[in-house]
DRENKOLVO-392665 format. One line per field, with one value per atom (N, C-alpha, C): residue number from 1; x, y, z; residue in three letters. Coordinates in Angstrom, 3 decimals, always signed. Layout:
num <- NUM, ...
c1 <- X, ...
c2 <- Y, ...
c3 <- Z, ...
residuo <- ALA, ...
//
This chain:
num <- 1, 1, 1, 2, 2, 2, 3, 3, 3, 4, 4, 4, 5, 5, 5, 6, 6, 6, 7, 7, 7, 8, 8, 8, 9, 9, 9, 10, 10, 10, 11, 11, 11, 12, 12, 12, 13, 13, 13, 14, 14, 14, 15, 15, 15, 16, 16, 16, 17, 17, 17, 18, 18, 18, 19, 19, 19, 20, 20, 20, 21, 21, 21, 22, 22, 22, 23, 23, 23, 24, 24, 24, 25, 25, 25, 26, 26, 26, 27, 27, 27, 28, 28, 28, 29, 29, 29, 30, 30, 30, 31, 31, 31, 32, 32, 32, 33, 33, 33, 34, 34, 34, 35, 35, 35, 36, 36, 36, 37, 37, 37, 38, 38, 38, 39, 39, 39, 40, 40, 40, 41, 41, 41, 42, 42, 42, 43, 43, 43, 44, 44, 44, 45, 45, 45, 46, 46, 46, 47, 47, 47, 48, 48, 48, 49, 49, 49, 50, 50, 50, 51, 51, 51, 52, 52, 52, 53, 53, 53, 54, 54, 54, 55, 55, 55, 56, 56, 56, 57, 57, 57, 58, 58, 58, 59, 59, 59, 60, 60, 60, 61, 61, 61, 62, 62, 62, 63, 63, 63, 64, 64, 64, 65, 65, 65, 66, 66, 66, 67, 67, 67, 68, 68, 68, 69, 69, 69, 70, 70, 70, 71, 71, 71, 72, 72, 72, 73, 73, 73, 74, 74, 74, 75, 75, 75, 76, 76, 76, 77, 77, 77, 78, 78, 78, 79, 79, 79, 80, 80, 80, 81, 81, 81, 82, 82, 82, 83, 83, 83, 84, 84, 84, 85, 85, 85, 86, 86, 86, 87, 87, 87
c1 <- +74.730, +75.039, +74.233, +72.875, +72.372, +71.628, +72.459, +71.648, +72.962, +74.026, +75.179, +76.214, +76.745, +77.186, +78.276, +79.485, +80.856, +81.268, +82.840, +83.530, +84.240, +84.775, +85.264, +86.588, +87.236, +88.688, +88.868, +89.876, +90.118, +90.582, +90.350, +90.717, +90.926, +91.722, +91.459, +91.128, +90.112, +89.384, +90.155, +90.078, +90.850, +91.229, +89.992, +90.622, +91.202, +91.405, +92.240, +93.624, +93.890, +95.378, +96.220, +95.545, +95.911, +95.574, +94.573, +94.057, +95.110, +94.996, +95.626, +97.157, +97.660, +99.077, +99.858, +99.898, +101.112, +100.625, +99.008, +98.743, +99.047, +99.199, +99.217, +100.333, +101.628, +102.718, +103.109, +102.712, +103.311, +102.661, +101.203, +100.252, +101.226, +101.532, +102.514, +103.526, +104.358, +105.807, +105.943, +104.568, +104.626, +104.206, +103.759, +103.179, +104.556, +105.147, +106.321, +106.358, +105.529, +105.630, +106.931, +106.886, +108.160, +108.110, +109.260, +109.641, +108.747, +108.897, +108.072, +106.964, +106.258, +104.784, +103.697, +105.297, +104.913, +104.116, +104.591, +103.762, +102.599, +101.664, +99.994, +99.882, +100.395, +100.564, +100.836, +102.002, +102.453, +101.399, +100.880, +100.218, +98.474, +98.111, +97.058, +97.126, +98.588, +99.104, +98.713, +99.333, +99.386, +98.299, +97.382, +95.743, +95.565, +94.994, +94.561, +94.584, +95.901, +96.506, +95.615, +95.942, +94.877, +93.536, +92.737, +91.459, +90.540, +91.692, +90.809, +90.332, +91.104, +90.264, +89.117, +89.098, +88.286, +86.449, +86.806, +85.585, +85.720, +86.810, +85.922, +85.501, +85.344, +85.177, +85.840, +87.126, +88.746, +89.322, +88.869, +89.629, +89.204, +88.221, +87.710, +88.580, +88.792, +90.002, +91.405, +91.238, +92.687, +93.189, +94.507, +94.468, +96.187, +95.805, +96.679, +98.094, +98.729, +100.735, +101.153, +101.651, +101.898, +103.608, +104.230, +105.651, +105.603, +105.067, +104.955, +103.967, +103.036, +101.751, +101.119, +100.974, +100.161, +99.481, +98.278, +97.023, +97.856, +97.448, +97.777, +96.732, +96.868, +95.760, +95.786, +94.570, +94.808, +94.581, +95.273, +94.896, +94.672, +93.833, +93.178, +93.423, +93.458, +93.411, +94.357, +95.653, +96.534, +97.567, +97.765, +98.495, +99.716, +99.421, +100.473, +101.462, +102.535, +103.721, +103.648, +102.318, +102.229, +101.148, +101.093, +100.234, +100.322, +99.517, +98.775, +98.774, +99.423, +99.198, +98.078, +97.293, +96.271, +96.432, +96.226, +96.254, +95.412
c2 <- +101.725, +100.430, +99.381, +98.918, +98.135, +98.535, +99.475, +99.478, +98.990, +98.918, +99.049, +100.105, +100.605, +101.603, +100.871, +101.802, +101.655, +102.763, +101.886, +102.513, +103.994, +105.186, +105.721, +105.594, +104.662, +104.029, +102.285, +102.154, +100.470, +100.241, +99.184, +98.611, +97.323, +96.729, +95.250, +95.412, +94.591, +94.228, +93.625, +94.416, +94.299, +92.720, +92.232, +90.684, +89.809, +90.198, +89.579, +89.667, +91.063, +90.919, +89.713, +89.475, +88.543, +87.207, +87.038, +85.472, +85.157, +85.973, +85.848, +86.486, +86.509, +87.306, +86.749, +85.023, +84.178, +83.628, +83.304, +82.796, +84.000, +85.174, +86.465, +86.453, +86.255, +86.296, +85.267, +83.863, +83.083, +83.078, +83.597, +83.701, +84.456, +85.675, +86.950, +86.117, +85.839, +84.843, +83.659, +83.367, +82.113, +83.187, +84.620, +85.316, +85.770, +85.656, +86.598, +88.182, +88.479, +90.199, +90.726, +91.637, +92.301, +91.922, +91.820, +91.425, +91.909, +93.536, +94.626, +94.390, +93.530, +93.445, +92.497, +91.494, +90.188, +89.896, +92.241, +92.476, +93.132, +92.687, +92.813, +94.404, +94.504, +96.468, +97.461, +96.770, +96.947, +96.914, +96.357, +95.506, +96.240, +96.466, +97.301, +98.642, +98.762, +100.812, +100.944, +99.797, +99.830, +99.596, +99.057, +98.639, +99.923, +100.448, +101.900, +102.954, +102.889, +104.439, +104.425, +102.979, +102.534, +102.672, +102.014, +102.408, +103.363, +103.821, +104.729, +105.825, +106.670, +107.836, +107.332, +106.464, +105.677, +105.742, +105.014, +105.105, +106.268, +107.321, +108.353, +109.673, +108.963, +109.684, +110.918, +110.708, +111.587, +111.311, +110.478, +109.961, +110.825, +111.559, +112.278, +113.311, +113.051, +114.199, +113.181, +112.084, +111.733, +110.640, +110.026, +109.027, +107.913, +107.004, +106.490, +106.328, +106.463, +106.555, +105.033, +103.974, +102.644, +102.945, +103.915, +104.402, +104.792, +105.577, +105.970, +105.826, +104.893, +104.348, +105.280, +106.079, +107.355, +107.961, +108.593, +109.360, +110.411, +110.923, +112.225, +113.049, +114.144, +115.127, +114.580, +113.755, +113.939, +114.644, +114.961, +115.748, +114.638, +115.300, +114.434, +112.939, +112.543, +111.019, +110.299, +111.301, +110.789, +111.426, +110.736, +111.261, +112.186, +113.069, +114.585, +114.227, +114.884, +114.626, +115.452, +117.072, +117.413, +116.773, +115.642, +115.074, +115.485, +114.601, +114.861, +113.558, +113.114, +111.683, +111.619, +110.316, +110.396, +110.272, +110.966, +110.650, +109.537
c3 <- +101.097, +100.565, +101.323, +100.942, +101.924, +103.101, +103.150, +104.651, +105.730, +105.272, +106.088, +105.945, +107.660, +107.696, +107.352, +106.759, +106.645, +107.599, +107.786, +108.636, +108.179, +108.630, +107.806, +108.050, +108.167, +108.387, +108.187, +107.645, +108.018, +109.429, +109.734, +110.761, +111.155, +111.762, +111.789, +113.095, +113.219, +114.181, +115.765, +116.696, +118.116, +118.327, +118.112, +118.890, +117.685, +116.596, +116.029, +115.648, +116.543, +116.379, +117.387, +118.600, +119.492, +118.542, +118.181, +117.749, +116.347, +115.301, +114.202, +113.869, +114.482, +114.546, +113.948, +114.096, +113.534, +112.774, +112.447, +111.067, +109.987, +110.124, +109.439, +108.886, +109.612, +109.483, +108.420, +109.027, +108.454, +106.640, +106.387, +105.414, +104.440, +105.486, +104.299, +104.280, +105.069, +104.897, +103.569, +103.358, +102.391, +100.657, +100.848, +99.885, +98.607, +99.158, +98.672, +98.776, +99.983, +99.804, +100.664, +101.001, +101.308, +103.155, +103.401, +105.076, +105.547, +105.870, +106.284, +106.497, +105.763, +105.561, +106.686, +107.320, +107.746, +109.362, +109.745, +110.722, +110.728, +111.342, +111.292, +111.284, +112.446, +112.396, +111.447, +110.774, +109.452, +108.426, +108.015, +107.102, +107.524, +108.248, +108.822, +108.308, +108.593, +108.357, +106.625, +106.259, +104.476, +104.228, +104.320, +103.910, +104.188, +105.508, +105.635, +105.016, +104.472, +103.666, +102.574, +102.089, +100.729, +100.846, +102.014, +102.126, +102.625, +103.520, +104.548, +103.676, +102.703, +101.982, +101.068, +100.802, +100.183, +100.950, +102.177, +102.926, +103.485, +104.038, +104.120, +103.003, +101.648, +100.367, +100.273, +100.766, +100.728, +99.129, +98.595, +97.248, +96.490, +96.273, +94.747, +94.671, +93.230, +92.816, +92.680, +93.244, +93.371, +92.748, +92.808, +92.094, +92.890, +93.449, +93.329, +93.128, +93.649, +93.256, +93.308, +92.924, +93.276, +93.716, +93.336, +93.577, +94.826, +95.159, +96.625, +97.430, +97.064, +97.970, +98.367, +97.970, +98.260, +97.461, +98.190, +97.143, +96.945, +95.400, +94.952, +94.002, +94.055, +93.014, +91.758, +91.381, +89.860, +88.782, +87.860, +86.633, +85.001, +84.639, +83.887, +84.037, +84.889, +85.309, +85.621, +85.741, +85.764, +87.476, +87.872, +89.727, +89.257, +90.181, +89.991, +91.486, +91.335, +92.638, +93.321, +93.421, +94.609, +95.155, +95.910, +96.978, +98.305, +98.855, +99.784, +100.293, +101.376, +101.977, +102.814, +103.097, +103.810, +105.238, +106.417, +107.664, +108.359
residuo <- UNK, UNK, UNK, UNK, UNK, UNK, UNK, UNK, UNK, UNK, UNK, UNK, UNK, UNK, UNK, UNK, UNK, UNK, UNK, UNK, UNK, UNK, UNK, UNK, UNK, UNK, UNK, UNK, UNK, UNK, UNK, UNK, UNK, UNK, UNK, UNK, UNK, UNK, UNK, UNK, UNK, UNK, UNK, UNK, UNK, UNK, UNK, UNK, UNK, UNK, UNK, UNK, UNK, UNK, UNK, UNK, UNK, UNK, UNK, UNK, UNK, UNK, UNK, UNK, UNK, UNK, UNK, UNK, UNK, UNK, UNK, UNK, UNK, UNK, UNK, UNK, UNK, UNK, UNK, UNK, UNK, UNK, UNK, UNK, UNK, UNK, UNK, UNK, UNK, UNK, UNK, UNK, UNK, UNK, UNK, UNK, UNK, UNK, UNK, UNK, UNK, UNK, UNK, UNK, UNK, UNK, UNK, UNK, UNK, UNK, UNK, UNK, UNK, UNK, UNK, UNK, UNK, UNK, UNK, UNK, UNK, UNK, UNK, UNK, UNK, UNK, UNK, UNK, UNK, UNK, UNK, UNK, UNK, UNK, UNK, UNK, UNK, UNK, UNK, UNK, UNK, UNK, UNK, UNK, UNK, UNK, UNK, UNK, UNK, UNK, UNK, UNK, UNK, UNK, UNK, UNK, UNK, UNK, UNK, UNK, UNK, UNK, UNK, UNK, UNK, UNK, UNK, UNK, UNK, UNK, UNK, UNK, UNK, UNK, UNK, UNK, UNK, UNK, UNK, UNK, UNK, UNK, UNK, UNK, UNK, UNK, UNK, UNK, UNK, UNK, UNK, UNK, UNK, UNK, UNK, UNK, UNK, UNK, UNK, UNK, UNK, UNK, UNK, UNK, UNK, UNK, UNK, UNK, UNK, UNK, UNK, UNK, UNK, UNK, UNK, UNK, UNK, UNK, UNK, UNK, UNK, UNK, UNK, UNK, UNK, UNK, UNK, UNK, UNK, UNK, UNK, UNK, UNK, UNK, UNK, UNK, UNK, UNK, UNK, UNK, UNK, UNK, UNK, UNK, UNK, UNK, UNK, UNK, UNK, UNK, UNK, UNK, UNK, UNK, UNK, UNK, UNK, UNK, UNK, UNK, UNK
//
């Protein structure tokens, strides 16, 4: 892509958990998402699950669950309930 490496994981970047912690909070706090969400750590874990198979091209074959936030095998295009969560 460019000529830039991707990571093969998300991550938020070290020094911004110190710098941005309470603008984060208060950002999700004003979003309407779920309590849970309103910590960075939190909110890091959930991005990841989502992206990380992604960049490390773990996704093929798979498809999305929005019920259980988790990748699963897909069959003809559609997510099957024996999955496979991403580490």
């Amino acid at each position: 892509m460019r000529g830039i490496e991707l990571p093969k994981r998300f991550q938020i970047p070290g020094p911004w958990h110190a710098r941005y912690r309470e603008s984060y909070r208060k950002l999700v706090g004003e979003s309407g998402l779920p309590t849970r969400s309103r910590d960075m750590d939190e909110g890091e874990r959930l991005v990841g699950e989502l992206l990380s198979p992604i960049l490390d091209e773990g996704s093929a074959g798979m498809g999305r669950d929005r019920g259980s936030l988790s990748w699963k095998r897909a069959v003809g295009g559609i997510a099957r309930q024996d999955s496979r969560s991403p580490s």
